[in-house]
N, C-alpha and C positions, 0 to 999 in steps of 0.2 A: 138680268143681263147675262149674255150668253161667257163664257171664260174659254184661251184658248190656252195651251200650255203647250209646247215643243218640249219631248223629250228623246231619251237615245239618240240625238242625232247627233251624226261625225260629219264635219265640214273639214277639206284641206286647208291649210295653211294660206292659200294663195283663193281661196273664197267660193272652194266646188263643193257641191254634195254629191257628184256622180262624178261617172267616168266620161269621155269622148261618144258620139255615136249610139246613142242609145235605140234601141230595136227592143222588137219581140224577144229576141234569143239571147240580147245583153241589155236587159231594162235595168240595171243600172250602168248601163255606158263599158265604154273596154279599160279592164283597169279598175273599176267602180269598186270590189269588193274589197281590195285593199284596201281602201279610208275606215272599215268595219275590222282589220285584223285586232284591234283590243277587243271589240266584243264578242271576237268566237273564242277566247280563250278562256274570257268567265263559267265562272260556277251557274249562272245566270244562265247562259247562252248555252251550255251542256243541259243544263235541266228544260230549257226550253225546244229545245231538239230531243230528248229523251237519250243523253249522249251519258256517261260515268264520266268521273274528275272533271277539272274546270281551277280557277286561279279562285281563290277568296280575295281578290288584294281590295287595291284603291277603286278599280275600274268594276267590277263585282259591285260592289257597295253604291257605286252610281246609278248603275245599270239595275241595281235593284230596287233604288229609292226614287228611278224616275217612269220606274211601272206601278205604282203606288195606286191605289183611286182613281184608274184611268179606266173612263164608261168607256170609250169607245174611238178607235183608232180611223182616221180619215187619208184614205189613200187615190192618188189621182193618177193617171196614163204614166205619167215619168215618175211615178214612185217607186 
């Protein structure tokens, strides 16, 4: 049987995972990358960019334990 697992994912408070108006030129919506400001601050998210520093904290350690044994990432038009 097949398993799905959802992770890295930042939803707002009020129940969005994107921004307004999503396009080609803002595929996640106007606005959209802010619901991601914890995860460009990681240790995670610098090394995954090929960036120097990054935070070790709380958000570091999620963001690193929920890329763990994942075969394969599945992304659709509005991703």
């Amino acid at each position: 049987m097949a398993k799905l697992r959802v992770h890295n994912f930042s939803i707002s408070i009020d129940g969005y995972a994107a921004g307004p108006n999503q396009t080609l030129e803002t595929p996640m919506g106007v606005g959209g990358e802010s619901l991601h400001t914890w995860m460009f601050k990681t240790l995670f998210w610098h090394d995954m960019v090929g960036k120097e520093g990054g935070d070790e904290g709380i958000d570091n350690t999620f963001a690193m334990e929920g890329d763990e044994r994942i075969g394969a990432t599945i992304m659709g038009r509005n991703m």
